[in-house]
MDAnalysis code that builds the backbone (N, CA, C; Angstrom):
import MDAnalysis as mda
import numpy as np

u = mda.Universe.empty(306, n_residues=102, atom_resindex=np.repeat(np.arange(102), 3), trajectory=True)
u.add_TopologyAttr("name", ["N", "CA", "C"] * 102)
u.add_TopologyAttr("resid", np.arange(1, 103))
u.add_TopologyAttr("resname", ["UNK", "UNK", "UNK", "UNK", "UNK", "UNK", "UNK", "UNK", "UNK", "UNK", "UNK", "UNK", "UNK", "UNK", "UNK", "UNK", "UNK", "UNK", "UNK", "UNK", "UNK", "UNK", "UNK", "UNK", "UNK", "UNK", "UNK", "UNK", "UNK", "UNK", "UNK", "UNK", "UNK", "UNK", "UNK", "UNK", "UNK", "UNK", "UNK", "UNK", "UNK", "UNK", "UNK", "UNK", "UNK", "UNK", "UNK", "UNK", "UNK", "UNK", "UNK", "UNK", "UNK", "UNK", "UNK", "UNK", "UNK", "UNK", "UNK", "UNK", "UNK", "UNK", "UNK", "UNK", "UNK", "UNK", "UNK", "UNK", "UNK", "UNK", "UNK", "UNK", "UNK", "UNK", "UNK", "UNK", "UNK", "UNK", "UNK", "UNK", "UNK", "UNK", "UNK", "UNK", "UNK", "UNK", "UNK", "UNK", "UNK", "UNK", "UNK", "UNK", "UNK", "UNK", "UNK", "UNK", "UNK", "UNK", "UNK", "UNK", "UNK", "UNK"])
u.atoms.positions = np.array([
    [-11.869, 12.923, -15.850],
    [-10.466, 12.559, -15.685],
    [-10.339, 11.389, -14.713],
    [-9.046, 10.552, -14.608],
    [-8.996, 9.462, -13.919],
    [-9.179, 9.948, -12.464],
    [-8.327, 11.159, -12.007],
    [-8.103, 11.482, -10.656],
    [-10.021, 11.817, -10.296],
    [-10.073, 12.818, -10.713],
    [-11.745, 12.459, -10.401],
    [-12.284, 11.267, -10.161],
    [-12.468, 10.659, -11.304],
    [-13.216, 9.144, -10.991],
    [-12.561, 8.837, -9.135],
    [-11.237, 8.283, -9.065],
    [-10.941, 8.192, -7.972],
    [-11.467, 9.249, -6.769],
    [-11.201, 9.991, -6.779],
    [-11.800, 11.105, -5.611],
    [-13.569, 10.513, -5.717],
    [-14.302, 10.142, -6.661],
    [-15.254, 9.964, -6.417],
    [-15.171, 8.203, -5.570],
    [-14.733, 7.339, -6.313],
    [-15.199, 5.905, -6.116],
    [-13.973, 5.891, -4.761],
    [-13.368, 6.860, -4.420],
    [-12.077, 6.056, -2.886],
    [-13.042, 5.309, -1.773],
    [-14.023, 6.190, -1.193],
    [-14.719, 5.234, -0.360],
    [-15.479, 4.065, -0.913],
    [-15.222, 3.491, -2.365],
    [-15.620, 2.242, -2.806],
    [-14.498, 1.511, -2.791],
    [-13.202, 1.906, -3.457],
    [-12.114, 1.623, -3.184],
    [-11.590, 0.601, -1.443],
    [-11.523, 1.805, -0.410],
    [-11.417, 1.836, 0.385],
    [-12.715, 0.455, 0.956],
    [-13.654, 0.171, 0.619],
    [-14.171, -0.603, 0.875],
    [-14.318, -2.023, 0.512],
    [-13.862, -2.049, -0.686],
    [-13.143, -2.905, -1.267],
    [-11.989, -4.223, -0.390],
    [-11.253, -2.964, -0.234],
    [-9.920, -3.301, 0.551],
    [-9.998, -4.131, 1.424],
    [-11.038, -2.867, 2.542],
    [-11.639, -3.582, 3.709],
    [-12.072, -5.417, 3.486],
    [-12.712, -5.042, 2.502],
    [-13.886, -6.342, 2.564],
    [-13.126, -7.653, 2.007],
    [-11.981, -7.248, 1.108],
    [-11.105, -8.521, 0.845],
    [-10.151, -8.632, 1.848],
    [-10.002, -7.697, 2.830],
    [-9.390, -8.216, 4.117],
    [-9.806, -9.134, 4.827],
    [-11.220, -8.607, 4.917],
    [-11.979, -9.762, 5.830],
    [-12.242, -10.968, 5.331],
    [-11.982, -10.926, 4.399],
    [-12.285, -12.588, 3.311],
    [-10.973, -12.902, 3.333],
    [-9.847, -12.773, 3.640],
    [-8.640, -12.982, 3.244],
    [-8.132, -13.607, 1.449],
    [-9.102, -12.597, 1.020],
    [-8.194, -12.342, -0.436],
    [-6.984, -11.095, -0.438],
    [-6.322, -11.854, 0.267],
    [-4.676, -11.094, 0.280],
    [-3.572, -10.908, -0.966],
    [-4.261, -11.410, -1.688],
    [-3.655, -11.195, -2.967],
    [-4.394, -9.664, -3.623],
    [-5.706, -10.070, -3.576],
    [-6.623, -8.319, -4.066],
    [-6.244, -7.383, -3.258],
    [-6.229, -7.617, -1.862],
    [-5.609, -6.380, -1.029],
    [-4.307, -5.848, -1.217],
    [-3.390, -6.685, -1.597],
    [-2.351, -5.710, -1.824],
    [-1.950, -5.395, -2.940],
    [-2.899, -5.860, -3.977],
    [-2.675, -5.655, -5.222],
    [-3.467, -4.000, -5.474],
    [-4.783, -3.889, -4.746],
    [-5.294, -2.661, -4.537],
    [-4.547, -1.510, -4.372],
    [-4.277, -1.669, -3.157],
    [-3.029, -0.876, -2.594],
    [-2.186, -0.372, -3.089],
    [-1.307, -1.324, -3.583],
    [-0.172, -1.150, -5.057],
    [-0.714, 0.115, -5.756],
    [-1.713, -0.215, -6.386],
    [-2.563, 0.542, -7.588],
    [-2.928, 2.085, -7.215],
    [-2.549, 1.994, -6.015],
    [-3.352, 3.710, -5.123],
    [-2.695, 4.486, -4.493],
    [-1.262, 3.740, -5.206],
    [-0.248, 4.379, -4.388],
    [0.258, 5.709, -5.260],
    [0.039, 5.530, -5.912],
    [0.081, 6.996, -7.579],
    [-0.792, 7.894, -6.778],
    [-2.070, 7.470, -7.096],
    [-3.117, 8.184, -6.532],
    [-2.907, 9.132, -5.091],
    [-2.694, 8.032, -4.172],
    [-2.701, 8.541, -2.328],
    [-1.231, 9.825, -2.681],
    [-0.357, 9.684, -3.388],
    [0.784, 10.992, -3.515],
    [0.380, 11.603, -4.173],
    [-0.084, 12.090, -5.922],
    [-0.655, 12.965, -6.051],
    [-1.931, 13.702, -4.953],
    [-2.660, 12.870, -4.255],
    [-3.281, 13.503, -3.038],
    [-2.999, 13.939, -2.021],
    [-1.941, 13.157, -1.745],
    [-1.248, 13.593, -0.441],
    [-2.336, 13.267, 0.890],
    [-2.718, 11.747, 0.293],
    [-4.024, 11.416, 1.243],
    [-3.508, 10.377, 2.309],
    [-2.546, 11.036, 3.492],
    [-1.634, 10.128, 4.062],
    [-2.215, 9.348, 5.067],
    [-3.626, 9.771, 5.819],
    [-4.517, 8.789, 6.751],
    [-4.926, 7.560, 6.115],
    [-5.334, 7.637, 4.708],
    [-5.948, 6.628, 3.538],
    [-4.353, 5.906, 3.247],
    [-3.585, 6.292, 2.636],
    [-2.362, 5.922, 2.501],
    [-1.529, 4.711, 3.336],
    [-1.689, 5.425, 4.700],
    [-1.164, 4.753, 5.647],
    [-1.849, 3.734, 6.034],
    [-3.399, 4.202, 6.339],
    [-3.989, 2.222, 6.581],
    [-3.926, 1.674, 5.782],
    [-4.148, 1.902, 4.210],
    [-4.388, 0.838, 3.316],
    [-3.193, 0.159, 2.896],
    [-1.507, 0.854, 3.410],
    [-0.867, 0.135, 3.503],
    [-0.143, -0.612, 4.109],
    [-0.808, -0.774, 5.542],
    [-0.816, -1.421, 6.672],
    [-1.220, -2.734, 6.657],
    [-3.085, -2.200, 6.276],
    [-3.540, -3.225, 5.629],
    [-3.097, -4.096, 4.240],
    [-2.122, -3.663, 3.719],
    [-1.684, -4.071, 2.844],
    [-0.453, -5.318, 2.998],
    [0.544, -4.602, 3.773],
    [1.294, -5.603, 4.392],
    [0.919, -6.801, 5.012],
    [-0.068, -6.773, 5.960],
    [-0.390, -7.639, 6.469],
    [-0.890, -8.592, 5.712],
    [-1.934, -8.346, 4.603],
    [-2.378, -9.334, 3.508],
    [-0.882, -9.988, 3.142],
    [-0.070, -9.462, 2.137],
    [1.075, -9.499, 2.028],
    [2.145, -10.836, 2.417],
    [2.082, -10.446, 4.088],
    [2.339, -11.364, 5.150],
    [1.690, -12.480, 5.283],
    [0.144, -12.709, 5.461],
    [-0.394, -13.692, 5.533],
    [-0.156, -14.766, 4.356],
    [-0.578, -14.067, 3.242],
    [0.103, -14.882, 1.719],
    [1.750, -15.187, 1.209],
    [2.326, -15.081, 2.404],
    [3.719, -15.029, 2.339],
    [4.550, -14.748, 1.227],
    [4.073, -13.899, 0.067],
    [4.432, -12.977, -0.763],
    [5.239, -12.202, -0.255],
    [6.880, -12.220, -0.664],
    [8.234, -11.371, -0.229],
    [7.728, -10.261, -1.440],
    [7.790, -10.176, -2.391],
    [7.780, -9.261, -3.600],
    [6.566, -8.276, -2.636],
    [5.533, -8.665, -2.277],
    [4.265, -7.986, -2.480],
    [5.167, -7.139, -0.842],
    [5.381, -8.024, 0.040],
    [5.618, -7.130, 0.984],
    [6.861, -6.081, 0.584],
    [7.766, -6.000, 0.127],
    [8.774, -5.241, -0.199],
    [7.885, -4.748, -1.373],
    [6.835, -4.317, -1.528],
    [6.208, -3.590, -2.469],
    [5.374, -2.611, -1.332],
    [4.847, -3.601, -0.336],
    [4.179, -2.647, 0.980],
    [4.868, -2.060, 1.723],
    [6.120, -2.460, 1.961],
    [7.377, -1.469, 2.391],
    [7.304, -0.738, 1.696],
    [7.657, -0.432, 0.677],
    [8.070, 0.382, -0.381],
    [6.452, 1.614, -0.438],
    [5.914, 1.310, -0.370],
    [4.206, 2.495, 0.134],
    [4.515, 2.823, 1.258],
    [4.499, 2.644, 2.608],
    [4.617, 2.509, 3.243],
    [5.904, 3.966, 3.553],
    [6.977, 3.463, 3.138],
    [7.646, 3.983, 2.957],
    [7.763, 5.847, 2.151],
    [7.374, 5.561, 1.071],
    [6.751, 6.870, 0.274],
    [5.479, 7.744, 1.391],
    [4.854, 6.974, 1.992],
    [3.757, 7.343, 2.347],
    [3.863, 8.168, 4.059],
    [5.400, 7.922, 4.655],
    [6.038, 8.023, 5.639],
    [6.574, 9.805, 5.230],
    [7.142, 9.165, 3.919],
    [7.997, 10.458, 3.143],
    [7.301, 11.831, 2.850],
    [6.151, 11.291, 2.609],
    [5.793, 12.008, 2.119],
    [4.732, 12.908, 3.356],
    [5.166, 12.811, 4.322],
    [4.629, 13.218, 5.735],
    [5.745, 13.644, 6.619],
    [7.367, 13.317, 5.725],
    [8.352, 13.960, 6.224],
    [8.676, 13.271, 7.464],
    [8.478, 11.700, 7.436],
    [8.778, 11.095, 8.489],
    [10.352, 10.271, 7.829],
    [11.155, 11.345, 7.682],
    [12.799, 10.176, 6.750],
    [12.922, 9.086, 8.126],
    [13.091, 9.431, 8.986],
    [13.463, 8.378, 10.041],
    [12.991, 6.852, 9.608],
    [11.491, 7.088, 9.713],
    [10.934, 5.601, 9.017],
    [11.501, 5.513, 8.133],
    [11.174, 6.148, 6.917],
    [11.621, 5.653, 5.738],
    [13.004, 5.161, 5.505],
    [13.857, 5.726, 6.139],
    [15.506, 5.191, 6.185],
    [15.493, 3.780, 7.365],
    [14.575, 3.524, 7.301],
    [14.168, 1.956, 8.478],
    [13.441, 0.830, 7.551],
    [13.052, 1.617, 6.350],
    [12.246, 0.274, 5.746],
    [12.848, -0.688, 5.146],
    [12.514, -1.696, 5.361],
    [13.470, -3.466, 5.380],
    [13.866, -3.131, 3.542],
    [15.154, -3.872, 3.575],
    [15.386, -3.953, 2.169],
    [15.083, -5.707, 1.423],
    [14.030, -5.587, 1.707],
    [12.843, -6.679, 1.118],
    [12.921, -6.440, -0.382],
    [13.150, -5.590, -1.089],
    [13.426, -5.135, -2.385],
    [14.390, -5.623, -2.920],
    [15.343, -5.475, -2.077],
    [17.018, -5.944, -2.714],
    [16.937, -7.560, -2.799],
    [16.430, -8.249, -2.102],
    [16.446, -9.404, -1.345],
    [15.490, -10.184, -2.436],
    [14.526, -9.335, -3.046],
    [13.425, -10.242, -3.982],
    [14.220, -10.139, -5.481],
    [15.396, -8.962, -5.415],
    [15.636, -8.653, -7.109],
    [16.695, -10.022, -7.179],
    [16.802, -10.410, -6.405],
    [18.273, -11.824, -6.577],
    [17.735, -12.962, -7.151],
    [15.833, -12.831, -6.842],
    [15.805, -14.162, -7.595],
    [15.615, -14.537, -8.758],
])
C-alpha cells in the first residue's frame, strides 16, 4: 500500500528535504512538503510535520513564492490543528486569500 511505502522510505523522504535545503532547491523543498502533508495527518506525525514545514516555509520565503508560502501556512496550520493548537491556527496569515486575487 502507498501508506506503507511511506512509513518505510520517510527517513528518505525526510532526507531528501534536508538535503535540498542545503542546496537551496527551494522549489523541491516545498514542493515535498506539500506532498506529505496527506501523509503527516493520516499519521498524526506532528514532530515530522512541523519541521518539514518550517523547513518548508523558509524555502518558500527564500524563492519568494507567495502561493508556496500560503501553501506552508496552510501545513503549518493543519499541523498546529491537528495538535489542538486553534490559537496558532486562527493566527495563520491569510496568504491564501491574497494569492486567489491574482
Amino acid at each position: 500500500s502507498a501508506l506503507a511505502w511511506l512509513d518505510t522510505e520517510l527517513p528518505n523522504l525526510l532526507a531528501a528535504i534536508d538535503h535540498a535545503a542545503q542546496h537551496a532547491a527551494h522549489d523541491r523543498v516545498w514542493r515535498l512538503v506539500d506532498q506529505l502533508r496527506a501523509y503527516f495527518f493520516a499519521r498524526r506525525l506532528t514532530v515530522h510535520w512541523l519541521r518539514t514545514a518550517q523547513t518548508g516555509l523558509a524555502a518558500a520565503r527564500l524563492a519568494g513564492h507567495e502561493q508556496a508560502q500560503a501553501a506552508m501556512h496552510q501545513t503549518l496550520g493543519h499541523a498546529h490543528w491537528s495538535i489542538v493548537d486553534l490559537a496558532l491556527w486562527e493566527r495563520t496569515p491569510a496568504l491564501s486569500e491574497r494569492t486567489d486575487r491574482r
